[in-house]
C-alpha positions in Angstrom: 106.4 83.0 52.9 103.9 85.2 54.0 103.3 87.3 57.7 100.9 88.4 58.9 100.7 90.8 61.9 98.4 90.3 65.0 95.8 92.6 65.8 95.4 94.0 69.4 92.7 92.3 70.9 90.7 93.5 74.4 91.7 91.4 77.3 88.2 91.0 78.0 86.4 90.3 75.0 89.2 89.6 72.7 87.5 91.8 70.4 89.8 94.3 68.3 91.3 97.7 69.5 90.9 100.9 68.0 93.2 103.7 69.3 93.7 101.0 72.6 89.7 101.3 73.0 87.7 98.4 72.8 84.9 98.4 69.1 83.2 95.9 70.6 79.5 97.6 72.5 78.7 94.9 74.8 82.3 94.7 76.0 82.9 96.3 79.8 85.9 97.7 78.6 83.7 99.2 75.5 83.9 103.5 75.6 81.8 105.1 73.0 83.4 108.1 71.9 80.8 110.3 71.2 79.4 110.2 75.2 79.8 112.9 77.6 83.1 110.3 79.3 83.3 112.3 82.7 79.2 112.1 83.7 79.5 111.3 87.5 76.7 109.4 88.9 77.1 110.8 92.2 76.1 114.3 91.8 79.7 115.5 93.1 81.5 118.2 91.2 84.7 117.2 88.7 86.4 120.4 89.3 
C-alpha cells in the first residue's frame, strides 16, 4: 500500500504553500518575497 501526503493548499486559490505563503501570482493571498512588504499607500510613517 502506498501514502501519500497532502500538500497545504491556499484557502483561496487552492494553489500550493510555500513557507504558509501562497506560489500562486494571481492569488489575493499571493506575497512576493522579494517586494518592499511594509510600503504603505497612505503616506503615513511605520515607525
Amino acid at each position: 500500500m502506498a501514502f501519500f501526503t497532502r500538500k497545504e493548499r491556499c484557502k483561496y486559490c487552492a494553489g500550493e504553500l510555500a513557507d504558509g505563503k501562497c506560489t500562486n501570482p494571481n492569488c489575493i493571498a499571493y506575497q512576493n518575497t522579494t517586494e518592499n512588504v511594509n510600503k504603505n499607500k497612505e503616506g503615513t510613517d511605520n515607525a
